[in-house]
MOPAC internal coordinates of N, CA, C and O (Angstrom, degrees):
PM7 1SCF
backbone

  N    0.0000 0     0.00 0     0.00 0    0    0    0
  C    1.4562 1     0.00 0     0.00 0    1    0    0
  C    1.5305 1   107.89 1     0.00 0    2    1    0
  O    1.2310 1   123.49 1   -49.61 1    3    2    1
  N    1.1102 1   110.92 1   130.39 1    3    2    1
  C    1.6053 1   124.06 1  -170.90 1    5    3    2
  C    1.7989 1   102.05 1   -66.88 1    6    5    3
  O    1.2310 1   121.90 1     2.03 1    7    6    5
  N    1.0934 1   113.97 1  -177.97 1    7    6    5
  C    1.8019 1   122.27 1  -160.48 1    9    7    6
  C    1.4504 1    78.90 1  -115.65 1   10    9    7
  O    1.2310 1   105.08 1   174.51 1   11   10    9
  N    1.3415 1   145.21 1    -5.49 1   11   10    9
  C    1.3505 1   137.52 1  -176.69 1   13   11   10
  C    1.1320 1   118.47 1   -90.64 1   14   13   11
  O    1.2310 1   124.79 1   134.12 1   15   14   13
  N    1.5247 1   108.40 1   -45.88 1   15   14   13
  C    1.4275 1   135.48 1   153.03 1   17   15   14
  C    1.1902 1   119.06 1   -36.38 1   18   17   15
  O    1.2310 1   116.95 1   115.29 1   19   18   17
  N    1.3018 1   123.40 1   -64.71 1   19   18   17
  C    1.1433 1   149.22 1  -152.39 1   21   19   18
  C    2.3442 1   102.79 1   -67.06 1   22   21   19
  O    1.2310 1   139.85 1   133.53 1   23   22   21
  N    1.4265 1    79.10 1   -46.47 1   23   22   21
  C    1.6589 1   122.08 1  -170.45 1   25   23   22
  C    2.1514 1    78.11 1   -53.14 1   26   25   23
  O    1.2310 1   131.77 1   102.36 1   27   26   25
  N    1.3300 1    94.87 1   -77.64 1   27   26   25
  C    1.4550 1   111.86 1  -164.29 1   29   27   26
  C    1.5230 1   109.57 1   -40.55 1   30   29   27
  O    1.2310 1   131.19 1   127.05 1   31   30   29
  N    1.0159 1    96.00 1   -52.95 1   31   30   29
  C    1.5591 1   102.52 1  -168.48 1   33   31   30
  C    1.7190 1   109.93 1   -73.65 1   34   33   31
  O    1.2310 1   121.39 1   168.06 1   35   34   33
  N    1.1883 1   114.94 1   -11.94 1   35   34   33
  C    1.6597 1   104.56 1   165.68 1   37   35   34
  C    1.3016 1   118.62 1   -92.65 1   38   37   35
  O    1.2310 1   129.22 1   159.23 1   39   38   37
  N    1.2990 1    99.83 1   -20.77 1   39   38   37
  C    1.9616 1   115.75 1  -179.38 1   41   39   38
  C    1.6481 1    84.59 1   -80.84 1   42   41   39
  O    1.2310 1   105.53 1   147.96 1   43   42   41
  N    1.1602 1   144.43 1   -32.04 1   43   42   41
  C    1.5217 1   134.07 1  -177.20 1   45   43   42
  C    1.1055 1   110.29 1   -81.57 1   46   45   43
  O    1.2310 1   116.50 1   150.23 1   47   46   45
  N    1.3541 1   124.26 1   -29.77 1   47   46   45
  C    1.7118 1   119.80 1   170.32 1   49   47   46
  C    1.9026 1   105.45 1   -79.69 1   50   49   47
  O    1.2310 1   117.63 1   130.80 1   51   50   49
  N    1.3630 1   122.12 1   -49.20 1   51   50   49
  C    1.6587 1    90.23 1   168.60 1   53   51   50
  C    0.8906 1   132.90 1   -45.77 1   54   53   51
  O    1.2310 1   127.91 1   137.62 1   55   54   53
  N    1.6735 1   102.38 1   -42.38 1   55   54   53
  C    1.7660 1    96.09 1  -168.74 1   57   55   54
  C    1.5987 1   103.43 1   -62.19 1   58   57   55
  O    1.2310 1   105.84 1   141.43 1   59   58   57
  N    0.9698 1   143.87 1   -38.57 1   59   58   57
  C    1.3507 1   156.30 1  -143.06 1   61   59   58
  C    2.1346 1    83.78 1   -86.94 1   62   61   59
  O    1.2310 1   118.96 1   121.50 1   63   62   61
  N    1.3094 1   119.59 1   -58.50 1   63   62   61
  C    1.0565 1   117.43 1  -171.99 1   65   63   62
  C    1.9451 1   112.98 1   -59.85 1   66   65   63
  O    1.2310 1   130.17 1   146.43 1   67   66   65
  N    1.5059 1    97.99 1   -33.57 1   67   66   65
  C    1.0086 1    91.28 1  -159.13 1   69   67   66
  C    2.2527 1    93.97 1   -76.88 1   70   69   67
  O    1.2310 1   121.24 1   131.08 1   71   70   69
  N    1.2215 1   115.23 1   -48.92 1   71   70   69
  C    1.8141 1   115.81 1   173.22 1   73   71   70
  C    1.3970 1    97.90 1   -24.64 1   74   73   71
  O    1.2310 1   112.57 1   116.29 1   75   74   73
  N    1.3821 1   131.63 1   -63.71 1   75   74   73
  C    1.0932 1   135.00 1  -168.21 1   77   75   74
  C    1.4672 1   106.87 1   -53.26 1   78   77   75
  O    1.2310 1   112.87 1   122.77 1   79   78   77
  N    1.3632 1   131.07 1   -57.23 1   79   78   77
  C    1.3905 1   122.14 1   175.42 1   81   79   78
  C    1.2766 1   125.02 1   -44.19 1   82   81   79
  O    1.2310 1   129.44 1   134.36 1   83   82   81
  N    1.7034 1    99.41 1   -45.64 1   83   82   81
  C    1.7434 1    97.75 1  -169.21 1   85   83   82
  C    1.4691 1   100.06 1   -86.97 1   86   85   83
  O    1.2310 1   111.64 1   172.92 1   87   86   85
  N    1.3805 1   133.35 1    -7.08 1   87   86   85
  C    1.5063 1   117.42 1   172.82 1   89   87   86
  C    1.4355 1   108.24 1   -88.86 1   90   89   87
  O    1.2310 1   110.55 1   148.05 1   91   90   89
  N    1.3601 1   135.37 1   -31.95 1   91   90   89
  C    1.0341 1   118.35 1   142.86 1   93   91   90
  C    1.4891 1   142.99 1   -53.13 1   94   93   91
  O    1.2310 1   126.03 1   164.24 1   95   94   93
  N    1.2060 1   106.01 1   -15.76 1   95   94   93
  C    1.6851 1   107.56 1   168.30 1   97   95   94
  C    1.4288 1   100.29 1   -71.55 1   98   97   95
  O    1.2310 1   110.60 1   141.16 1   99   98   97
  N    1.7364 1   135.27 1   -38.84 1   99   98   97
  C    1.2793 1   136.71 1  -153.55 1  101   99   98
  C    1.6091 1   104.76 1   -72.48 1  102  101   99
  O    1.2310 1   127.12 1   143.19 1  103  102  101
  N    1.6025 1   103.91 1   -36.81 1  103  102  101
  C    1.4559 1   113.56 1   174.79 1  105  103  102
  C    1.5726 1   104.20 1   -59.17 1  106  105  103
  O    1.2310 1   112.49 1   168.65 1  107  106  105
  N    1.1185 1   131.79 1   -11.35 1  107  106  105
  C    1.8253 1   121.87 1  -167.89 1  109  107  106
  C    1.3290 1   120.91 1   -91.87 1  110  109  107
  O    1.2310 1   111.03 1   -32.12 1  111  110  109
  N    0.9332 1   134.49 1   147.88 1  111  110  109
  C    2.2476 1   117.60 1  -161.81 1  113  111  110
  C    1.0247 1    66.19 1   -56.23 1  114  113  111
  O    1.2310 1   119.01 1    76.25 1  115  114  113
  N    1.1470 1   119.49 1  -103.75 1  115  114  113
  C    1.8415 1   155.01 1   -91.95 1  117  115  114
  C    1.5703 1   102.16 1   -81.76 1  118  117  115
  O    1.2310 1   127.21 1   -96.89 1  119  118  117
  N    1.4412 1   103.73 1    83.11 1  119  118  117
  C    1.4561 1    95.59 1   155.44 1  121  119  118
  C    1.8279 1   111.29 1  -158.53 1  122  121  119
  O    1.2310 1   123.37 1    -9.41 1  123  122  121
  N    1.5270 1   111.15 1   170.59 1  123  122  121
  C    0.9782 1   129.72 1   177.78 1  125  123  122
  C    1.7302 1   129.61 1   -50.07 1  126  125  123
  O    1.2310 1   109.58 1   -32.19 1  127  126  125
  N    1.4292 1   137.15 1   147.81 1  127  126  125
  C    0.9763 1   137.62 1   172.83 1  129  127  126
  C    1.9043 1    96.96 1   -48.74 1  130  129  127
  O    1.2310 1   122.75 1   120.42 1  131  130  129
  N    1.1144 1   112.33 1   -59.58 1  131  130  129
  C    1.3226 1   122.29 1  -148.15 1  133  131  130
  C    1.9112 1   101.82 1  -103.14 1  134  133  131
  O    1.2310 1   130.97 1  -174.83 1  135  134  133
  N    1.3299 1    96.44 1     5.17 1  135  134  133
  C    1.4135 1   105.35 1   165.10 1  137  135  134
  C    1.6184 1   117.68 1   -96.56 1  138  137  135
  O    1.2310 1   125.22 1   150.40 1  139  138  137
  N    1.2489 1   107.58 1   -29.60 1  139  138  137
  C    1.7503 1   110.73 1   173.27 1  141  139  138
  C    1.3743 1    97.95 1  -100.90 1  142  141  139
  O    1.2310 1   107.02 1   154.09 1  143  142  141
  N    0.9797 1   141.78 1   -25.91 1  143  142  141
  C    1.6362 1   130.52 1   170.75 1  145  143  142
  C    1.9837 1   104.01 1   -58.58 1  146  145  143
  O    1.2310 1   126.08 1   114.88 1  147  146  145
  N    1.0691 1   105.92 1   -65.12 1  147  146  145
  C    1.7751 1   118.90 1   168.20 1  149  147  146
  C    1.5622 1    97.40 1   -39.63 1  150  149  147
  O    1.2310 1   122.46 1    92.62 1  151  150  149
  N    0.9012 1   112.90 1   -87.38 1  151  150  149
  C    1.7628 1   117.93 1   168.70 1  153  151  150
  C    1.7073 1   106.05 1    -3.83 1  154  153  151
  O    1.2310 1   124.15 1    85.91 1  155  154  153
  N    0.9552 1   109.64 1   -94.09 1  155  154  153
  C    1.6433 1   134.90 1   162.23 1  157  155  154
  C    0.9110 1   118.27 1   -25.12 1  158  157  155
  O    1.2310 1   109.90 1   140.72 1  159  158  157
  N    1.5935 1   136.56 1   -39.28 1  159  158  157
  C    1.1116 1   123.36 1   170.71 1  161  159  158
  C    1.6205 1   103.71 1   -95.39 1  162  161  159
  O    1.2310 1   100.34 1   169.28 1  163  162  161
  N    0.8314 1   153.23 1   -10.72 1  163  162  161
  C    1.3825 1   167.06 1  -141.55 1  165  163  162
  C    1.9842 1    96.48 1  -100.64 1  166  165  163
  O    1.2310 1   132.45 1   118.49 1  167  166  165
  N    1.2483 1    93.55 1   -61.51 1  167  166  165
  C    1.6036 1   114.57 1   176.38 1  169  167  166
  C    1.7527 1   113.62 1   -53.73 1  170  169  167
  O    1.2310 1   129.74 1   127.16 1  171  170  169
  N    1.6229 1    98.83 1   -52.84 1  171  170  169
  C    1.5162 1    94.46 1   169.48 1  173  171  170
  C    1.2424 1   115.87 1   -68.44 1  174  173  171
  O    1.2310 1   113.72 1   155.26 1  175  174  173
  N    1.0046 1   129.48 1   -24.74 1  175  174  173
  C    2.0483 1   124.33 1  -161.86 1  177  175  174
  C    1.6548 1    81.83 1   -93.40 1  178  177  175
  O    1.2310 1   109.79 1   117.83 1  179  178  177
  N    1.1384 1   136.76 1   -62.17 1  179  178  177
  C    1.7045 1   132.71 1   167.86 1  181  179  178
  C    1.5154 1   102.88 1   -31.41 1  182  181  179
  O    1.2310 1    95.60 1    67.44 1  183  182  181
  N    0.7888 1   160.41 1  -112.56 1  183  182  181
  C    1.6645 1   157.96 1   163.62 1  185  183  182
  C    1.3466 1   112.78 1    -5.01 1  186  185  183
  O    1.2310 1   115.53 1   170.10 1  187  186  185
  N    1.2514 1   126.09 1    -9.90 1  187  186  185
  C    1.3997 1   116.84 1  -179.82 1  189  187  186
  C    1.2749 1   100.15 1   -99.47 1  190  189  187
  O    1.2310 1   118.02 1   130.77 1  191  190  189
  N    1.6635 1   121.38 1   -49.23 1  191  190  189
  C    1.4090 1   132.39 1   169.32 1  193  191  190
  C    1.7422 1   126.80 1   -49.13 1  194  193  191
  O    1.2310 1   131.59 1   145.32 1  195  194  193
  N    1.4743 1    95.22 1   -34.68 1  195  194  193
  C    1.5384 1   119.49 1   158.95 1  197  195  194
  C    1.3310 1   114.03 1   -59.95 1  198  197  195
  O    1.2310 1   109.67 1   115.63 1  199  198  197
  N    1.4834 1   136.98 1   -64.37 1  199  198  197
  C    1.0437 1   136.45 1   151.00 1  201  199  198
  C    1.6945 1   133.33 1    -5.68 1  202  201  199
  O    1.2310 1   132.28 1   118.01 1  203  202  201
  N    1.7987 1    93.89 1   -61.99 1  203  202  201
  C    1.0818 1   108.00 1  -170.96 1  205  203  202
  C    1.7126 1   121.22 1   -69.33 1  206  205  203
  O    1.2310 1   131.97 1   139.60 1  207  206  205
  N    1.6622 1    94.50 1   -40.40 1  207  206  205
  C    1.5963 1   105.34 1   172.84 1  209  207  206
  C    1.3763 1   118.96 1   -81.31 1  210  209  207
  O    1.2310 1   115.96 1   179.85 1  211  210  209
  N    1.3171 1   125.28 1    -0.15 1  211  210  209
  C    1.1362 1   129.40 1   169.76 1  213  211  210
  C    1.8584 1   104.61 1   -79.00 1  214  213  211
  O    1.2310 1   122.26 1   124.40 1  215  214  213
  N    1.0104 1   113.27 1   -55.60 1  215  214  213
  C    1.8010 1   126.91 1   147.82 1  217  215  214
  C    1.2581 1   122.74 1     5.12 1  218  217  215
  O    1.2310 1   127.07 1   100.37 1  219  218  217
  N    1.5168 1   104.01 1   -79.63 1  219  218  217
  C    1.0187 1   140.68 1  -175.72 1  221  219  218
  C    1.5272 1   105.06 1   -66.64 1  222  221  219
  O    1.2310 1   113.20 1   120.29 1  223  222  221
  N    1.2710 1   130.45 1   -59.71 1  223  222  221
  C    1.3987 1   131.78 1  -174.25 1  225  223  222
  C    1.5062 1   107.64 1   -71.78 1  226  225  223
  O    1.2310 1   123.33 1   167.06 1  227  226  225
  N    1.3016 1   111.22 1   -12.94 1  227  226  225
  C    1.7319 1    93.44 1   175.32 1  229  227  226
  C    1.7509 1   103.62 1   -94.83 1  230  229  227
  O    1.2310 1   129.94 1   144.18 1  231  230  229
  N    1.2604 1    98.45 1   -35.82 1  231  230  229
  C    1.9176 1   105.56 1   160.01 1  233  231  230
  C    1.5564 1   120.69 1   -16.24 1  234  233  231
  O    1.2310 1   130.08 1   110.09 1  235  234  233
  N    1.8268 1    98.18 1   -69.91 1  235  234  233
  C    0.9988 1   107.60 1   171.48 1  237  235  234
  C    1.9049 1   123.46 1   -80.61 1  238  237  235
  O    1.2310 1   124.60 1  -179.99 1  239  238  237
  N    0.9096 1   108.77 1     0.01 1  239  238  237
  C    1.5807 1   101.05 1   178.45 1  241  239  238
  C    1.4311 1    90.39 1   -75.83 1  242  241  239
  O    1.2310 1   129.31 1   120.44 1  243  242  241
  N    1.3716 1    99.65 1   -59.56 1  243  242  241
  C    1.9979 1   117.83 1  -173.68 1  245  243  242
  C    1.7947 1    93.05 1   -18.56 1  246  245  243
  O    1.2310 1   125.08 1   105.03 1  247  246  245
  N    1.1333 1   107.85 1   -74.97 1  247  246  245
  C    1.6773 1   118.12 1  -167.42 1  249  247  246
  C    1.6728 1   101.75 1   -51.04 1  250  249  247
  O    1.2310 1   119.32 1   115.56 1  251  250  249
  N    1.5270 1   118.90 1   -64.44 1  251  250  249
  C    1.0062 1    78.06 1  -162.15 1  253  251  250
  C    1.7073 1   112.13 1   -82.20 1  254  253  251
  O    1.2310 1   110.70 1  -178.10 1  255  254  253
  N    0.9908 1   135.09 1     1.90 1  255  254  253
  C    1.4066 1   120.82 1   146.08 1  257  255  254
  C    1.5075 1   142.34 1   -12.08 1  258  257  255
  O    1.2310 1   135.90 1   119.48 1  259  258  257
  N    1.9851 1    86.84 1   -60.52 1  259  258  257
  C    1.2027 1   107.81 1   179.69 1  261  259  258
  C    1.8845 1   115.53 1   -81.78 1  262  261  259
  O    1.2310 1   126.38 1   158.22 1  263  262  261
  N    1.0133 1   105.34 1   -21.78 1  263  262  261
  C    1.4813 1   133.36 1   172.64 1  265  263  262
  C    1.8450 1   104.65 1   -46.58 1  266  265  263
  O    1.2310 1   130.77 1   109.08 1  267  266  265
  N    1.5437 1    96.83 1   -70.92 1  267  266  265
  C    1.5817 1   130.91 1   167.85 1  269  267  266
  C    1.8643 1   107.84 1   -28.88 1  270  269  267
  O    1.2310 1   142.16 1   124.34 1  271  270  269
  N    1.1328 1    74.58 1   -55.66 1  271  270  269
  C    1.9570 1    94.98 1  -161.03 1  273  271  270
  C    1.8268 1    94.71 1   -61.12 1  274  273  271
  O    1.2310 1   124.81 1   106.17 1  275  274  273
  N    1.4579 1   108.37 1   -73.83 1  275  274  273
  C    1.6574 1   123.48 1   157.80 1  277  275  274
  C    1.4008 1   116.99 1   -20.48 1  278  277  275
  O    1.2310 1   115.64 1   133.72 1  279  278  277
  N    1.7637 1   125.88 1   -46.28 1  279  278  277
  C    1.2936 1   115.12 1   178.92 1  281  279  278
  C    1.7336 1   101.41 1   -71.72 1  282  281  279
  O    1.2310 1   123.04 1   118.22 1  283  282  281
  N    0.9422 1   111.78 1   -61.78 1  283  282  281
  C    1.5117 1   136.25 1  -159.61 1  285  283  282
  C    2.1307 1   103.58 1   -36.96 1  286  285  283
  O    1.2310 1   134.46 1   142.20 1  287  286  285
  N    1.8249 1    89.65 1   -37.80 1  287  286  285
  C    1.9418 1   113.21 1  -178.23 1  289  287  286
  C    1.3838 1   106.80 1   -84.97 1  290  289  287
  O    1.2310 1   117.03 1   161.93 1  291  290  289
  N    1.3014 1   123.26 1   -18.07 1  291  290  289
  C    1.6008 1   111.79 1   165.80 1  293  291  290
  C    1.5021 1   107.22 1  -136.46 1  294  293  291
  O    1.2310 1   115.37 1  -151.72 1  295  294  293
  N    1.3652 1   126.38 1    28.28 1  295  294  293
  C    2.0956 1   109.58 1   130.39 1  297  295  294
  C    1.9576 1   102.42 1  -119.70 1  298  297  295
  O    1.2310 1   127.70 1  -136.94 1  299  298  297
  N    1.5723 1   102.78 1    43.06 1  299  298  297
  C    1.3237 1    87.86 1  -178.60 1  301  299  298
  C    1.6328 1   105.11 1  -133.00 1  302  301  299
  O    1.2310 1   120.10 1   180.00 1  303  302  301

C-alpha cells in the first residue's frame, strides 16, 4: 500500500471523525446562532473534502488494478 494511500485514508477517517462531532454537537440544546451555522458549514466543507478523497482513493485503486492486470499479461 502506497504512503499516499495510506496518507488518504487517515485524512478520510478524521474527516469522517470529525462530521460526527459537529453533528453531534447539532443534536445538543445549547448552542449559538453562529455556533450551529459554523457547525453547518464546517460539516459541508468536511463532506466535500470527504468526497474528494474518497475520489482519489478509488483513482488510485483503479490503477493499481490495472497495474495488477498488466503484471499478470506480461509474466503470464
Amino acid at each position: 500500500m502506497s504512503r499516499q494511500y495510506k496518507s488518504l485514508i487517515e485524512a478520510r477517517n478524521q474527516w469522517e471523525r470529525d462530521i460526527k462531532m459537529y453533528k453531534d454537537f447539532l443534536k445538543g440544546e445549547s448552542k449559538t446562532f453562529e455556533g450551529r451555522y459554523g457547525a453547518e458549514e464546517y460539516i459541508s466543507m468536511a463532506e466535500n473534502r470527504l468526497n474528494d478523497i474518497n475520489l482519489k482513493l478509488k483513482e488510485i485503486e483503479k490503477e493499481n488494478l490495472h497495474d495488477q492486470i498488466k503484471d499478470e499479461k506480461t509474466s503470464g
